[in-house]
Every structure is written in structure tokens, then in C-alpha cells.
N, C-alpha and C positions, 0 to 999 in steps of 0.2 A: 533737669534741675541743675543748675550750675552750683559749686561748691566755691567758697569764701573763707578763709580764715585769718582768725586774728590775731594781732601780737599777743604775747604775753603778760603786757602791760593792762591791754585792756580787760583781758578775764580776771587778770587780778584784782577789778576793781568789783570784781561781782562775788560773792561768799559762797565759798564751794561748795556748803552743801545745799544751797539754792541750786547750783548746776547741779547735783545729785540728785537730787528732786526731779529737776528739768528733766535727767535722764528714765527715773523710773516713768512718769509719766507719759515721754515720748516712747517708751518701751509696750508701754501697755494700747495709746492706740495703735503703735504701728500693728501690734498683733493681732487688734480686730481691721485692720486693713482701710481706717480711716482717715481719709484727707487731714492733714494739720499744719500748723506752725506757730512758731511764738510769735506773738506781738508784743504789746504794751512797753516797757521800759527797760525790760530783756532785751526783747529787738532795738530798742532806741541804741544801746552800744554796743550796736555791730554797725550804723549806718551814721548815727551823729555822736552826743555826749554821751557817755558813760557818767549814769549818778548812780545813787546808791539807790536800793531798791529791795523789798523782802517778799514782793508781791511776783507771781508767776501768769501770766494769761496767754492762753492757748486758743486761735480760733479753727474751730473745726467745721466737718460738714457733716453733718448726719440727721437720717431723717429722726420726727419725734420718736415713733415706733420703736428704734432702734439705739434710744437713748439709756432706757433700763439697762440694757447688754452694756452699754460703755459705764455707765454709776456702776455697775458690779463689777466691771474686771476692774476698773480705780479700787473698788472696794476690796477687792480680792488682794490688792497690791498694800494696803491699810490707808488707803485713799479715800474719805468718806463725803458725805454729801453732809454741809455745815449747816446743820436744820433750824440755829438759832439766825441765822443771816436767812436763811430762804423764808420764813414767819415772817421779819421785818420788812421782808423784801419779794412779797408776792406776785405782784406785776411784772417780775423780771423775770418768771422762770422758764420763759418761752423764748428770751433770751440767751441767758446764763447761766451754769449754776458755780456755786461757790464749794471746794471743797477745803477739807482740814486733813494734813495726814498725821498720822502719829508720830511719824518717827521725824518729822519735819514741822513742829506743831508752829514755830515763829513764820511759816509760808504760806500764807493764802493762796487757792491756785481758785483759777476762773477759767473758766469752760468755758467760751462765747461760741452761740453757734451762729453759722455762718448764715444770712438771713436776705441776702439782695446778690444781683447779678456782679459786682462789683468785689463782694465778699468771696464769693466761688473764682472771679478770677486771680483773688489773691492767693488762693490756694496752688490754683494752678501754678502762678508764678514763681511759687518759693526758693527762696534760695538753702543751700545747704554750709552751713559756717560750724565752725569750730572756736572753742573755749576752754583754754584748760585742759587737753585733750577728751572734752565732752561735743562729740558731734550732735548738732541738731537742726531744726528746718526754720528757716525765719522766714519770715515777711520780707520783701522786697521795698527797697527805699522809697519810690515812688508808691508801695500801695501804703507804706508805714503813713508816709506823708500826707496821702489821702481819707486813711483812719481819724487821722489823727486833726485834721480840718473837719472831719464829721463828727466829732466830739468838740473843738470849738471851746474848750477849757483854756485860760492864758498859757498854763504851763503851756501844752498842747501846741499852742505858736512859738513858742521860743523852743519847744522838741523840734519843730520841723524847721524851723529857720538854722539850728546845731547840723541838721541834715544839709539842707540847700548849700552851707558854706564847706560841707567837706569837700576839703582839695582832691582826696582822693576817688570822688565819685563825679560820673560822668550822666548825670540824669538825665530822661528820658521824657523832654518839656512836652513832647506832641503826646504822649501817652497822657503825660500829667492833665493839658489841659481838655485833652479828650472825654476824659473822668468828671472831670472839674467842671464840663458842662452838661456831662452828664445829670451828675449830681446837686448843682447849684452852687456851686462851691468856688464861681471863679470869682470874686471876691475876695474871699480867704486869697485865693492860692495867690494872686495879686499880689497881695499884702504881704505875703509871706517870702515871695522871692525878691519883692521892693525893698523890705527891711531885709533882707539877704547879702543886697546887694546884685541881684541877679535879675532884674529886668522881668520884665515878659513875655 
């Protein structure tokens, strides 16, 4: 897992005790010994813009079996599972779940588990980056980017197009489109290095 870190500009733009959070959480699964990393808009500034954010998501890999064990050690940490979102939000639980912690009540954190062969290899690939001196495991530009054309939301194109144009990454287009036709996805991904500027 290769290590990344970033100025001090850019962690400053994230509220420290969201990184504090970030840390007890990565705390708790590293001790049950499961695959992780952030994604969602955490990982968005480490690889493109830095926006503001209050929202924390972590995709993991664990079987269902072994999901109670992970709700308890969160639980154990005052990490709880937000029963008024999981009600409204039944269909998803096979996906995600939502938690609320105490000591952190303005952070929604989301559990995604990891659910396709594409997901497992983002695991694999994780990078290791630093913030604020809070280490932790991010998502990979290229799989951030492929997330995030699987979700297909406007913002979501203009995350990945803030990626495509950083000067300082050197992406990895045979991977990308590798995925992209795995996936269905070369359209998006098209579109998104076209408005990039970045060809095909």
C-alpha cells in the first residue's frame, strides 16, 4: 500500500474533529482486521477538490455473518447504528449502514460494504495519506473516479473531472478504461476526461 500525504492546506480544509472521528473509526476496524478505506468526499481531497463536508464513508469488506461483530466494536467505541435512517431506509441495509456517534453527533458515518469484484479491488489498492497528522487508508484516484461514475449524480462528474485535471497525478487511463468496460461505464468516463480536457 503506498503512502501519500498532504499539505497542510488541504487538511485544513476538513474540521478536525471529522478527522478525529475518521481516526476512531479506522481504529476500531483495523482491530477486527477488516479491509477498508474512505471514500466519498474525504477521499475526494486527497485526489481532486477539497469541499466542505460533515459526512464520513468508509467502504469495507465483510461478510454479512460478521457484520454484528463490526455494529458492536463501532458500538463499543459510542459508535451506534442510526435506527431512525435504517426505518426509512430498508432496502439499503444489505448495502450500508448509517451510524451516529455521540461524541461526534454533527457526523454521519456510512459503512458501505463492499458488494462487486471492482469494490474488492479498491480495497486492495488503497492508498495510505495523511491529514493533519491523522493517517488513514483512501481510495485510489482511479477507483475514486470509477465510484463515483457508478453513482452518476452531476456533482459526482464534476468530483471526477476536479480529479482528471490534477497536475499532480499521473492516472492510470488503461486501468481506468479497463473497469469502464467492465462496468459500462465508458461513456461516462468519455465524457469526463473530454470535459477534462484529457482526451481518451
Amino acid at each position: 500500500m503506498e503512502s501519500h500525504e498532504q499539505p497542510p492546506d488541504k487538511g485544513s480544509a476538513l474540521a478536525t474533529g471529522l478527522l478525529l472521528f475518521l481516526s476512531t473509526v479506522q481504529a476500531a476496524l483495523s482491530s477486527l482486521s477488516i479491509p477498508h478505506c474512505v471514500i466519498g468526499a474525504v477521499a475526494l481531497g486527497a485526489w481532486g477538490r477539497m469541499r466542505a463536508t460533515h459526512d464520513l464513508d468508509f467502504l469495507v469488506l465483510v461478510d454479512e455473518p460478521n457484520r454484528e461483530e463490526l455494529i458492536a466494536q463501532l458500538s463499543s467505541s459510542g459508535i451506534m447504528v442510526n435506527q431512525q435512517w435504517l426505518a426509512a431506509n430498508p432496502m439499503a441495509k444489505s448495502r450500508v449502514t448509517r451510524f451516529t456517534a455521540h461524541g461526534h453527533p454533527d457526523y454521519p458515518l456510512d459503512i458501505v460494504y463492499a458488494s462487486d469484484q471492482h469494490e474488492c479491488q479498491v480495497l486492495n489498492r488503497a492508498q495510505k495519506t495523511t491529514l493533519l497528522g491523522v493517517s488513514f487508508s483512501v481510495v485510489g484516484p482511479e477507483d475514486l473516479i470509477l465510484l463515483k461514475l457508478k453513482a452518476s449524480r452531476p456533482t459526482d462528474f464534476d468530483d471526477v473531472i476536479s480529479i482528471v485535471k490534477n497536475p499532480h497525478l499521473q492516472l492510470d487511463l488503461a486501468y481506468l478504461w479497463d473497469w469502464a468496460d467492465r462496468l459500462g461505464l465508458q461513456g461516462e468516463l468519455q465524457y469526463v476526461l473530454q470535459a477534462a480536457g484529457a482526451g481518451g
